[in-house]
C-alpha positions in Angstrom: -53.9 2.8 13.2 -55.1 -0.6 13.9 -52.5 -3.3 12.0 -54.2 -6.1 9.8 -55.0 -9.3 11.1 -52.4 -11.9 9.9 -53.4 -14.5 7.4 -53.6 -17.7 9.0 -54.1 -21.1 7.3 -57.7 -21.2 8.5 -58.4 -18.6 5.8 -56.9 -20.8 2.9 -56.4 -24.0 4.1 -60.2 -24.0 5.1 -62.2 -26.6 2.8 -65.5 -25.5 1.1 -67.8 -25.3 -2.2 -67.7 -29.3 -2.1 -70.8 -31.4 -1.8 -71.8 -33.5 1.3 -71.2 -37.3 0.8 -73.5 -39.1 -1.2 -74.6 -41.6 1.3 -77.0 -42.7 3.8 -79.4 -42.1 1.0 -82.2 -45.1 0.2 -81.4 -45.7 -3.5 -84.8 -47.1 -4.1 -87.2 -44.6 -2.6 -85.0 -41.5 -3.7 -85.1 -42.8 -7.5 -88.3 -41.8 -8.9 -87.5 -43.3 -12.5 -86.7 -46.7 -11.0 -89.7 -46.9 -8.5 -92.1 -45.7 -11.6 -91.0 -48.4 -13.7 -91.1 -51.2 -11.2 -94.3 -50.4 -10.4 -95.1 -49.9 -14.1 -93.7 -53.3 -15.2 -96.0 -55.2 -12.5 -93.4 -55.6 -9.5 -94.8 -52.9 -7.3 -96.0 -55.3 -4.9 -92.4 -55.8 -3.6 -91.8 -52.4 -3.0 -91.1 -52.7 0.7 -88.4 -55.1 0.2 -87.0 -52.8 -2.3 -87.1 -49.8 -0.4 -85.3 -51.8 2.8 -82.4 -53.3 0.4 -82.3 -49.4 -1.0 -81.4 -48.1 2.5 -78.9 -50.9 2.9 -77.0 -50.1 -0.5 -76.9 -46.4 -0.1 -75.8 -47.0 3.1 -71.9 -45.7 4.0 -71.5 -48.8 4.9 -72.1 -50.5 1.7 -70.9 -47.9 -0.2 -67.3 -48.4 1.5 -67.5 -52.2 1.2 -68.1 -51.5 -3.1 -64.6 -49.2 -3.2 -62.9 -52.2 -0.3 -64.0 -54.6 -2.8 -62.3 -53.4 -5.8 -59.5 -51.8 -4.0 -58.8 -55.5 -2.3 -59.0 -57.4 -5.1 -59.3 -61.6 -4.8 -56.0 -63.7 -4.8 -55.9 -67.1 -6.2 -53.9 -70.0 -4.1 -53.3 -73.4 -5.8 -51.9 -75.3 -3.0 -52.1 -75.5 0.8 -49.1 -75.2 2.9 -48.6 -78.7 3.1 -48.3 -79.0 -1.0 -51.6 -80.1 -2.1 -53.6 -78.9 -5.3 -56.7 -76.8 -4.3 -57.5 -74.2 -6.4 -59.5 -71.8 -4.2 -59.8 -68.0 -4.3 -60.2 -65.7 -1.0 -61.5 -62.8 -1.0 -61.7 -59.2 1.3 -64.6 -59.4 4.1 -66.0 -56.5 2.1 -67.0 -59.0 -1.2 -68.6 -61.0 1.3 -70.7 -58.7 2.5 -71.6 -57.5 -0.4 -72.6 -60.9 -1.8 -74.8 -61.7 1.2 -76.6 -58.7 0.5 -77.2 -59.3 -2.8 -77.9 -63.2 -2.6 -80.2 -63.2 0.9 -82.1 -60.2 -1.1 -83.6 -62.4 -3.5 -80.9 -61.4 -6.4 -80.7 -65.4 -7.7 -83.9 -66.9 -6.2 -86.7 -64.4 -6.9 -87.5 -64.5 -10.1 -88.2 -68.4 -9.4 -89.6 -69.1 -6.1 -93.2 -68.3 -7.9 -92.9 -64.8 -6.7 -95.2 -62.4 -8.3 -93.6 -60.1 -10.9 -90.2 -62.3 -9.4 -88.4 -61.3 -12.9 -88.8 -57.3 -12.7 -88.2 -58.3 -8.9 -84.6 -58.8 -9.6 -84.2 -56.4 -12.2 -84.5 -53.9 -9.6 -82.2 -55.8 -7.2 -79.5 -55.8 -9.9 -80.2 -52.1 -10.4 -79.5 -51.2 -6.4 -77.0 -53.5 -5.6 -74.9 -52.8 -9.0 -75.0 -48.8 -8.0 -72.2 -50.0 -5.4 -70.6 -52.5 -7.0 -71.1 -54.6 -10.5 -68.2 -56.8 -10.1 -70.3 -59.3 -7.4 -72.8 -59.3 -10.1 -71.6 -61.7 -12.3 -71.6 -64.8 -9.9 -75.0 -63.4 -9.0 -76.4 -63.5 -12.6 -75.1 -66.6 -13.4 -76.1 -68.5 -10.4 -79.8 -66.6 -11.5 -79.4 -67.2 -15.3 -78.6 -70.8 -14.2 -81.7 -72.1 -13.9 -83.1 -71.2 -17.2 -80.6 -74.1 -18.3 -80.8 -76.3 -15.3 -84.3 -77.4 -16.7 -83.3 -78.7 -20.0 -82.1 -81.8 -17.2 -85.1 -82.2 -14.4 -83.2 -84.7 -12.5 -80.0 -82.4 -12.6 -82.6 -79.3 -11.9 -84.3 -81.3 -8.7 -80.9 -81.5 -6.8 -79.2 -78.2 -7.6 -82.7 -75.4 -8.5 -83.3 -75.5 -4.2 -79.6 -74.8 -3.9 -80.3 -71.7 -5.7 -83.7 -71.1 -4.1 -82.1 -71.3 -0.5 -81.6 -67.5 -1.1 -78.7 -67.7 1.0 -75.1 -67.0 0.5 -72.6 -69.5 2.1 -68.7 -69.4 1.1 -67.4 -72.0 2.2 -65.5 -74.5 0.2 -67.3 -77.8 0.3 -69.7 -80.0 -1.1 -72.9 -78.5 -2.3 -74.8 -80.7 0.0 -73.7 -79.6 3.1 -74.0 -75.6 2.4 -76.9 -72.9 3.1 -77.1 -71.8 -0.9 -75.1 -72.1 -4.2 -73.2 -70.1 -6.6 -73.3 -71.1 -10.2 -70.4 -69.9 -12.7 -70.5 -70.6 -16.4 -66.8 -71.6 -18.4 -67.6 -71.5 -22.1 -64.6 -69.4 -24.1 -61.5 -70.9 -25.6 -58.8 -69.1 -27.2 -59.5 -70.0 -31.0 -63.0 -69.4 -30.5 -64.8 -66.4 -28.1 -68.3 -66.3 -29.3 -67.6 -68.8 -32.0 -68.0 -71.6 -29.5 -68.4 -74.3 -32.5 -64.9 -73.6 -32.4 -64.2 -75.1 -29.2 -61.8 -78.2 -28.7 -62.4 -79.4 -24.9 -63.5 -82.8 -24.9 -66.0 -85.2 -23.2 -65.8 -89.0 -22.4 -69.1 -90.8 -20.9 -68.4 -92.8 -17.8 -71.0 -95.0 -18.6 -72.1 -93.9 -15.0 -75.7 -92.1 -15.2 -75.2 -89.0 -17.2 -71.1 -88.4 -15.7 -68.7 -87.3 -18.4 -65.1 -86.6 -18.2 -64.0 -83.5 -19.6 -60.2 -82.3 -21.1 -59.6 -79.1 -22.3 -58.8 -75.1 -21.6 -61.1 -72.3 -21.2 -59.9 -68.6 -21.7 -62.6 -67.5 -19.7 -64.5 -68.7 -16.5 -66.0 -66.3 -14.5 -66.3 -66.7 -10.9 -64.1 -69.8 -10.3 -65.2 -70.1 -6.6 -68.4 -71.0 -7.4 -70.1 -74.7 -6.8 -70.8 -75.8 -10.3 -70.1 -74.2 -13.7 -72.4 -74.5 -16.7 -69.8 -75.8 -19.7 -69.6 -76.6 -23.2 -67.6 -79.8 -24.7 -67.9 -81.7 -27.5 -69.1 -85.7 -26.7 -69.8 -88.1 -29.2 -73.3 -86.5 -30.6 -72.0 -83.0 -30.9 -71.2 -79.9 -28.7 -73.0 -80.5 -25.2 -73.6 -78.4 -22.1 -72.2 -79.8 -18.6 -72.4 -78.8 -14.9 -69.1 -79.0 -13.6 -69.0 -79.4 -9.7 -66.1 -78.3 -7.9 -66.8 -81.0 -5.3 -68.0 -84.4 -6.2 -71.2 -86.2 -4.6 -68.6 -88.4 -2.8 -67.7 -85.3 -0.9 -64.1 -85.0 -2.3 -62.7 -82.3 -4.7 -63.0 -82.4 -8.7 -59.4 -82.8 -9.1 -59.7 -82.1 -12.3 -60.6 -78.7 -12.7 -57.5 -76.7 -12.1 -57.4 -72.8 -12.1 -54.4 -71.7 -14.0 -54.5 -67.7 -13.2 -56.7 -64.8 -12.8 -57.0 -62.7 -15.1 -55.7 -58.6 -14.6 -58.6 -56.8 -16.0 -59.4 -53.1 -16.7 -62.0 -53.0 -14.0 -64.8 -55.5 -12.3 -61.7 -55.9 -9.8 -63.6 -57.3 -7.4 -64.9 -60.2 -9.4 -62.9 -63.3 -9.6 -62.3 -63.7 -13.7 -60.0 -66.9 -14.3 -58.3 -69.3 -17.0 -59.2 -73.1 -16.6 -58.2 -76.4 -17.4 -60.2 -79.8 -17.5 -57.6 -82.6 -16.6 -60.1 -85.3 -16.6 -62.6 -83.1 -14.7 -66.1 -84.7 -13.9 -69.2 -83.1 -15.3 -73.2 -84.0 -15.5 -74.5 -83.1 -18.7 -77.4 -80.8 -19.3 -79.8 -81.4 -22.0 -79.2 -84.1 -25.0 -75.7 -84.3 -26.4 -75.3 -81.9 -29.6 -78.1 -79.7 -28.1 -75.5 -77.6 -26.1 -76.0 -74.3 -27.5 -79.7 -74.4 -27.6 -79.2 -75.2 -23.6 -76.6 -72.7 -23.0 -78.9 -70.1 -24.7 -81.9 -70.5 -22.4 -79.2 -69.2 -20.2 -77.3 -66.7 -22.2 -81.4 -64.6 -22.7 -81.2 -63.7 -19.0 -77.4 -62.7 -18.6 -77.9 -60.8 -21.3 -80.7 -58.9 -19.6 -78.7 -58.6 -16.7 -75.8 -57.0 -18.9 -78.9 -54.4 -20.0 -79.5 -53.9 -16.4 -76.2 -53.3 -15.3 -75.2 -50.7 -18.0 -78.6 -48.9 -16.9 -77.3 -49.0 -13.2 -74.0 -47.6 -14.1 -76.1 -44.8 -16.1 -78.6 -43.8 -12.8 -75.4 -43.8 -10.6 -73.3 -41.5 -12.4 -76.1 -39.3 -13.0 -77.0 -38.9 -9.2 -73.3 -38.6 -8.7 -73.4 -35.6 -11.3 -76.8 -33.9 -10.2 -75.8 -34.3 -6.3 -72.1 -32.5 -7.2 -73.5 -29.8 -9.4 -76.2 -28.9 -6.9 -74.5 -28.6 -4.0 -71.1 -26.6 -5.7 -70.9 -22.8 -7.0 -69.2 -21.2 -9.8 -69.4 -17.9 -10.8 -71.5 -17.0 -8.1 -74.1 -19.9 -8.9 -74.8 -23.4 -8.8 -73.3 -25.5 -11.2 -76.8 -26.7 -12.0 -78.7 -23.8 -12.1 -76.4 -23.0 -15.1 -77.9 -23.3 -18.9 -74.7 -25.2 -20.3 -74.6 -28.0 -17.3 -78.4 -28.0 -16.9 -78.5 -29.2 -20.8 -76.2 -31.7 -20.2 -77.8 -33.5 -17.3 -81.3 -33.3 -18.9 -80.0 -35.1 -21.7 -78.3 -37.6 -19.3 -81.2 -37.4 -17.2 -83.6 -38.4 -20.6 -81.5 -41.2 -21.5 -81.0 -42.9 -18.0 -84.6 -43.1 -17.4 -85.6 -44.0 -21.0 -82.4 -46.9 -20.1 -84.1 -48.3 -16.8 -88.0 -48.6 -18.7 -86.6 -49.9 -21.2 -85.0 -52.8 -18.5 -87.6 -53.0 -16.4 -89.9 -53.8 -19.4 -87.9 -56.1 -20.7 -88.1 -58.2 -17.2 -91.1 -57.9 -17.8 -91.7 -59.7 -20.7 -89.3 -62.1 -19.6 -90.7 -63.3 -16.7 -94.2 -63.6 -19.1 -91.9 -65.3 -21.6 -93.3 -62.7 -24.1 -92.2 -63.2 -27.5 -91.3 -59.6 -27.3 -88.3 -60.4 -25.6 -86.8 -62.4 -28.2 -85.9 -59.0 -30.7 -85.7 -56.5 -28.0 -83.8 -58.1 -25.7 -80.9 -58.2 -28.0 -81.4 -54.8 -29.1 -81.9 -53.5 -25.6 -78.3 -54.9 -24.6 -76.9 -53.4 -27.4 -77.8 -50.1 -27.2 -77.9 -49.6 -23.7 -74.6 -51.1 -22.7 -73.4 -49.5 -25.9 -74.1 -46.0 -24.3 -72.7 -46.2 -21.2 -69.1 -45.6 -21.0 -70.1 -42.7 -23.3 -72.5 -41.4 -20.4 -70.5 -42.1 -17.3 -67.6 -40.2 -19.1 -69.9 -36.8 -19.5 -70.9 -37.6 -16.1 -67.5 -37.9 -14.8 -66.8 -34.5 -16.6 -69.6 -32.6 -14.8 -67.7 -33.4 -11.4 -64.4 -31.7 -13.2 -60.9 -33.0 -12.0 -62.3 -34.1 -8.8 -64.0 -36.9 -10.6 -60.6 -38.4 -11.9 -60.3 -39.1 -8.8 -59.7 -42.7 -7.2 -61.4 -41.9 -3.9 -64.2 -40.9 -5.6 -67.1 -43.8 -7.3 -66.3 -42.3 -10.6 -63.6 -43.9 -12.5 -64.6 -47.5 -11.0 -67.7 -46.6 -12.4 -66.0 -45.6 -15.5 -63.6 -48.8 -15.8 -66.5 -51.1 -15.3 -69.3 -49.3 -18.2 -67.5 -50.8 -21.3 -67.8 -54.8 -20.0 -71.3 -55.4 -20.3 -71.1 -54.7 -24.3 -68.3 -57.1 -24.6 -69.7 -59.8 -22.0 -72.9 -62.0 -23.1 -72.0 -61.3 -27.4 -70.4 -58.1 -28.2 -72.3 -55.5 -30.2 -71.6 -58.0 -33.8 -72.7 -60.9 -32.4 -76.0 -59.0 -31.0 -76.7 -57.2 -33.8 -76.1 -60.4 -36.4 -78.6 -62.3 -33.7 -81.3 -60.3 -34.2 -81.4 -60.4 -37.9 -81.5 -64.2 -37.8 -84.1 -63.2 -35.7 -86.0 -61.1 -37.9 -85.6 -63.7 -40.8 -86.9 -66.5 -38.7 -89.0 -65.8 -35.9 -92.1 -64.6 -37.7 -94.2 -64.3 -33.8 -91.5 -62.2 -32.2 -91.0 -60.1 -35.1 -95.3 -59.5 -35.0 -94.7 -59.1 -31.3 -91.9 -56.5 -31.7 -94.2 -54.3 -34.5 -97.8 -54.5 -31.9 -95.0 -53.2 -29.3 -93.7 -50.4 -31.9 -97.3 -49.5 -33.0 -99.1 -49.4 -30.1 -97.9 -45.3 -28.6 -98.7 -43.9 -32.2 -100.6 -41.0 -32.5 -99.1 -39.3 -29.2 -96.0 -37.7 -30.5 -95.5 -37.3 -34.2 -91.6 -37.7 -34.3 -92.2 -40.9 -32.8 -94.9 -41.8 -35.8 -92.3 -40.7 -38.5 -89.3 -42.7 -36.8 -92.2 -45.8 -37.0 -92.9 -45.1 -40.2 -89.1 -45.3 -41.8 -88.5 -48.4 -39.2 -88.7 -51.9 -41.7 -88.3 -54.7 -39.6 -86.7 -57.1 -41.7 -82.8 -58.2 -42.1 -80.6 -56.0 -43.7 -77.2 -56.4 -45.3 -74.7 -57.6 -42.5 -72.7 -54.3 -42.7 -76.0 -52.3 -41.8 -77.3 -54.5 -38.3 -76.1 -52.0 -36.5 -78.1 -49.1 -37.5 -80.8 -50.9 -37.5 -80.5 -52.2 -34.4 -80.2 -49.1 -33.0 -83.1 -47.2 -34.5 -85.1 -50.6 -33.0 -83.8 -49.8 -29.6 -84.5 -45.9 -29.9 -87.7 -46.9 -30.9 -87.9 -49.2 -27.7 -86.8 -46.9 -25.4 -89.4 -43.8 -26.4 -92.2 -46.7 -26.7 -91.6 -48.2 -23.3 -92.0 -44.3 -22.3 -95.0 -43.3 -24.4 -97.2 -46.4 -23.6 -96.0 -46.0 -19.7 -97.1 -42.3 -19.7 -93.8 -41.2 -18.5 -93.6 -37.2 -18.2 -89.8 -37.9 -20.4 -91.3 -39.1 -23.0 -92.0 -36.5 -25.3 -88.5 -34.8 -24.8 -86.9 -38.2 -25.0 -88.6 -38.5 -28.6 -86.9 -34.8 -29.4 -83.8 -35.4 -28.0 -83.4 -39.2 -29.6 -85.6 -39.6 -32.6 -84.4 -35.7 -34.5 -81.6 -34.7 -35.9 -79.5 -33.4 -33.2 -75.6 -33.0 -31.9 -73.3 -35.8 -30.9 -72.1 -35.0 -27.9 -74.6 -34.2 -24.5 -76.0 -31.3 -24.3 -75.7 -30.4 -27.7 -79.6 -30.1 -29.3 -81.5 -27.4 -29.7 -85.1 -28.9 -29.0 -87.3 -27.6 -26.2 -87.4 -29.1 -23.3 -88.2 -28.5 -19.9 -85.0 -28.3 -18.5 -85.9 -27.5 -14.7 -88.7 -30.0 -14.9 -86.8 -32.9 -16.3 -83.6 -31.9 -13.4 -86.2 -32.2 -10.3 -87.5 -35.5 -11.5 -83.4 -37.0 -11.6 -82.5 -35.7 -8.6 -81.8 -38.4 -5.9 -85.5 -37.4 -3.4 -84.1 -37.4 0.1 
């Protein structure tokens, strides 16, 4: 009789049934949703830069620098050893690195250099470098956003907009003048006020010096307080005014005056620098006529906004391939996790709504970059929404990986920390949804714009006609903005699919605009499950 072999560790210590790393995977080329829009919204023509900064991001590299960058988050020192007042923040390597990529991509310059389809350009640059990490977005935003504002003040604009153009990240503390490329930060929020920013109480003096104020004051919030300048709001002697606030003067010594006091300990976007400020007599160059701050801030705010659209849409793509590449490559019960009806109807529906999500941004780029009318209404209703729906998404997403997804080596719940920020940043969903009816009640061409963009895919899917038909555009009791907002952004999101001849957009019209379950997954409309799965899946 022959005895049994012994169990050894190597039969239950032996790992298997997980999924290969998802990595060394172009993020551009292996997302069909996001190359079909590009190319779609006009910026197909910079495909092959697109498909080199894909390979960089989904890189292992780059992927490691993203979970370095938020494990090491930045430190804030406010004196030297010998005693002095300096206010800088340092940084991992890994935020760095990521930065460069982002900035020497075209992130901030692009959409301005003249570049054709430059806007829908960096749309898609936001999209791949946000997969890895989102908190080195926001200086990257703002330094892009800033522009839109730098031209309320040409002379301002001639010295700092090739700064910005440079494409180049360089960060090192000194003057502006003797560095490769800028950052540009924005420091609007005070305690009494967040959004209400005619609440604010920081103060400006006039030098009497060209257009050089002096500011005092706090600011709750200033993100990115390592960068050169920082867009502001203070109240001078014709009203609230918008400033650019150096951190070193043209003298080539520091702003003394602009102190950090902490950095804030947030729920997520770790690796972003987000800070409380003071003005101590700080120097600033003011943008635009005095009292006409918020009407210079807001050329601004329209493109951080779309950013904030953007983002949520790039949280939405990468914890869906996250989802589809761990369901397909792990068993249960004898079969993929994929291949089974209960999962496979929850990652369509995710897979419906991420796709409809990225159109809908890359349109809006679009019309952006055109300045399109359009953009006024859906723009707010696009950040809503989207943003709206994405710690909702990641969550499901996080729940098709099981426990291993709760995991903090895993992308997952960074992912999941960072999805509900871009709802609060940029106007939270109030704000938003009380913009757009002052919109509706006074901006007769982007309202006309908005309907020829509504009407335009009728006749192609009659769920989408009906959901037209019981759409009014026009204000609505303050306590009902946010329904309507969001039936404008459903609306948005199947119309950007219908009139781009997207193979989702019929089943996003019967997954989004019938009656249906809350939760993913739960709808009984047809739709072609398999069909809709291949499409998601990352192409290697």
């Amino acid at each position: 009789m022959i005895a049994p072999r012994p169990i050894t560790t190597l039969d239950t210590h032996e790992v298997f049934n997980q999924p290969p790393p998802f990595e060394d995977i172009n993020l551009f080329t292996s997302d069909r949703a996001l190359t079909e829009a590009v190319t779609r919204a006009g910026g197909g023509v910079h495909d092959e830069r697109l498909a080199a900064l894909g390979a960089l991001a989904g890189s292992a590299e780059m992927i490691e620098c993203g979970i370095a960058a938020e494990r090491h988050p930045p430190v804030l020192e406010n004196f030297d050893r010998f005693g002095r007042r300096v206010d800088e923040v340092t940084f991992h390597p890994a935020y760095h690195r990521l930065m460069a990529l982002g900035l020497e991509s075209g992130f901030a310059s692009l959409a301005w250099d003249g570049a054709e389809a430059g806007h829908v350009a960096h749309a898609a640059i936001l999209t791949l470098t946000g997969e890895i990490d989102q908190g080195t977005s926001c200086p990257m935003t703002m330094t892009y956003a800033a522009m839109a504002a730098l031209r309320a003040e040409p002379t301002l604009a001639a010295v700092w907009a090739p700064r910005i153009l440079a494409g180049r990240y360089d960060p090192a503390s000194r003057p502006a003048a003797e560095k490769a490329g800028v950052t540009i930060g924005m420091a609007m929020t005070e305690k009494q006020g967040g959004s209400d920013v005619r609440a604010n109480t920081t103060r400006a003096e006039p030098l009497g010096e060209g257009n050089w104020y002096r500011l005092t004051g706090h600011k709750w919030f200033c993100s990115a307080p390592m960068c050169d300048a920082f867009l502001t709001l203070a109240y001078a002697q014709g009203g609230l005014t918008c400033f650019l606030l150096p951190r070193w003067l043209p003298d080539g010594t520091r702003n003394a005056g602009f102190r950090i006091l902490r950095l804030k300990d947030k729920l997520g976007d770790r690796s972003n620098a987000s800070s409380e400020i003071e003005y101590h007599g700080a120097l600033a160059e003011r943008v635009g006529d005095e009292g006409r701050g918020i009407a210079t801030i807001l050329r601004m705010v329209q493109h951080t906004r779309l950013d904030c659209a953007i983002g949520s849409a790039a949280q939405m793509r990468a914890a869906l391939a996250q989802a589809l590449w761990h369901t397909a490559h792990r068993t249960a019960f004898q079969r993929r996790l994929i291949d089974q009806p209960a999962m496979a109807a929850v990652l369509a529906d995710l897979a419906v709504e991420s796709e409809a999500a990225t159109a809908l941004a890359m349109r809006l780029a679009q019309a952006v970059g055109a300045e399109d009318p359009l953009a006024r209404i859906l723009l707010p209703c696009a950040k809503f929404w989207i943003c709206k729906r994405a710690p909702g998404f990641v969550a499901e997403a996080m729940e098709c990986l099981g426990g291993g997804g709760y995991i903090e080596t895993g992308p997952m719940p960074r992912l999941f920390r960072q999805s509900p920020l871009n709802a609060i940043w940029e106007g939270s969903g109030n704000v938003i949804a009380l913009d757009v009816l002052r919109a509706l009640a006074r901006e007769p061409s982007s309202v006309a714009a908005l309907r020829a963009f509504l009407e335009r895919p009728r006749g192609r899917v009659i769920s989408y006609d009906h959901w037209i038909d019981g759409l009014a555009l026009a204000p609505v009791p303050e306590a009902n903005a946010r329904q309507l907002v969001e039936r404008i952004a459903r609306a948005a999101g199947a119309a950007v699919l219908l009139t781009w001849d997207n193979p989702l957009a019929e089943a996003f019209c019967r997954l989004h605009l019938a009656p249906r379950g809350a939760a993913y997954g739960a709808f009984d409309a047809v739709i072609d499950l398999p069909a809709i799965l291949a499409r998601a899946m990352p192409a290697i």
